[in-house]
C-alpha positions as CSV (number, residue, x, y, z in Angstrom):
1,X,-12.8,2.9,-5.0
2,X,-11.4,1.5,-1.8
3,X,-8.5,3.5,-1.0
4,X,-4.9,1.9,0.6
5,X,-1.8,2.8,2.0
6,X,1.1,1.6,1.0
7,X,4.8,1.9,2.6
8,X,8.0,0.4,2.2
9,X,11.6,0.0,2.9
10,X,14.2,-0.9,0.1
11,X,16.1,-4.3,0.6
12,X,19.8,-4.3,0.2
13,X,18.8,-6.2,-3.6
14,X,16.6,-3.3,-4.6
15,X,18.6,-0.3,-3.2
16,X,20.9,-0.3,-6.0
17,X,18.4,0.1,-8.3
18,X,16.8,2.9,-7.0
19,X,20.6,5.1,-6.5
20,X,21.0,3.7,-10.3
21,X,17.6,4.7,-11.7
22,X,16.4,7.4,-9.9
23,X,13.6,8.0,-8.1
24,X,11.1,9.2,-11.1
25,X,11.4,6.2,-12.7
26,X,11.1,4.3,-9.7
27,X,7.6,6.4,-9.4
28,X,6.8,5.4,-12.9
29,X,7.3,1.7,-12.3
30,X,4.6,1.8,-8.9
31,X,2.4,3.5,-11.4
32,X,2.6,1.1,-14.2
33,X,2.1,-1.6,-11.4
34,X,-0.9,-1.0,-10.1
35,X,-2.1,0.3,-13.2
36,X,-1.6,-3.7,-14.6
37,X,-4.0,-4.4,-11.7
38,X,-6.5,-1.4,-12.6
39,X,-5.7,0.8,-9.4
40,X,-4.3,3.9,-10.0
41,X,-2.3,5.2,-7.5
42,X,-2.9,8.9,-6.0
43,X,0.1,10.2,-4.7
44,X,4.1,8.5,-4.2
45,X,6.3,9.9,-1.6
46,X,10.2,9.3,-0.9
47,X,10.8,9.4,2.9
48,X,13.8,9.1,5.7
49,X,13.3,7.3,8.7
50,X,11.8,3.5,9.2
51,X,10.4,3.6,5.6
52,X,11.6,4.6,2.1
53,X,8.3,5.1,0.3
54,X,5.0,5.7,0.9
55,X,1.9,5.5,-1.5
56,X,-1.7,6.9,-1.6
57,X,-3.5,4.0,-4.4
58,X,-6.8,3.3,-5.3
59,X,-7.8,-0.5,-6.2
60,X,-11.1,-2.0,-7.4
61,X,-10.8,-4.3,-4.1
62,X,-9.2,-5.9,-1.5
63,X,-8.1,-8.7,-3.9
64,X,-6.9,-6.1,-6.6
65,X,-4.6,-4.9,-4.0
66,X,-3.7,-8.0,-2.5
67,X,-2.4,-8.9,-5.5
68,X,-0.2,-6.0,-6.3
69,X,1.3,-6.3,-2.9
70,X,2.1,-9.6,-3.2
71,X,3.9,-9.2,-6.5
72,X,6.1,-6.3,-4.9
73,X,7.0,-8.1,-2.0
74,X,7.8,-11.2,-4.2
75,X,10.4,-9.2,-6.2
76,X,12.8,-8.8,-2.9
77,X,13.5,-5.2,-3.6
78,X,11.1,-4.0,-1.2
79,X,9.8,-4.6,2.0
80,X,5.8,-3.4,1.7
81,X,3.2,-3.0,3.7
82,X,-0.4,-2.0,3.1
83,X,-3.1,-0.4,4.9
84,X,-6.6,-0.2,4.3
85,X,-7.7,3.4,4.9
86,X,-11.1,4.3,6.1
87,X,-13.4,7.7,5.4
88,X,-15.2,9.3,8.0
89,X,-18.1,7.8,6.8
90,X,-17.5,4.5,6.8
91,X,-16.6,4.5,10.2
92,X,-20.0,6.7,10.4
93,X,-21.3,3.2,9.5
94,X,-19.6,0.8,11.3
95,X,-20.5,2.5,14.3
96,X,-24.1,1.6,13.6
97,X,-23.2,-2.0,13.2
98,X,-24.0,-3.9,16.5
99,X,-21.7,-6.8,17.0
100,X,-21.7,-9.3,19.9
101,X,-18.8,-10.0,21.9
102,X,-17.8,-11.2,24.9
103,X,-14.1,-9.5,26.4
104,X,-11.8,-12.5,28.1
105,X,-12.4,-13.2,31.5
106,X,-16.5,-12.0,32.0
């Protein structure tokens, strides 16, 4: 399964409920969310700095994750971004894959 990653800052509406819940259940929600989607996500991390969270999740597809993301940003409580993350491998691949381009200006 594709793997993504996810990170986010809380906004000033979902900040409260974090301090008022806690973080576990915080966790718990992420999980039932991408659970409702059929992803399952690997790891949840609380950070300091630019961002607030970040997530390791597995999704069925691009859609499947699409999806979840939108949902989470649509709630206002967190800014989210997600990432796509490659394997060796598939980058193995995508090395083989010709593609023809011309750069700007030749």
């Amino acid at each position: 399964m594709p793997k993504y990653m996810l990170q986010g800052s809380y906004t000033a509406k979902g900040l409260p409920g974090l301090l008022q819940v806690g973080g576990s259940k915080r966790r718990a929600a992420a999980e039932a969310a991408v659970k409702s989607v059929g992803a399952s996500m690997e790891s949840l991390y609380f950070t300091f700095g630019e961002d607030d969270i970040m997530a390791i999740v597995d999704a069925p597809d691009a859609a499947t994750m699409a999806a979840a993301s939108l949902a989470i940003n649509a709630s206002g409580a967190v800014a989210l971004r997600t990432t796509p993350l490659l394997t060796a491998e598939e980058i193995d691949r995508a090395t083989q894959i010709k593609v023809d381009y011309q750069p700007p200006g030749r």
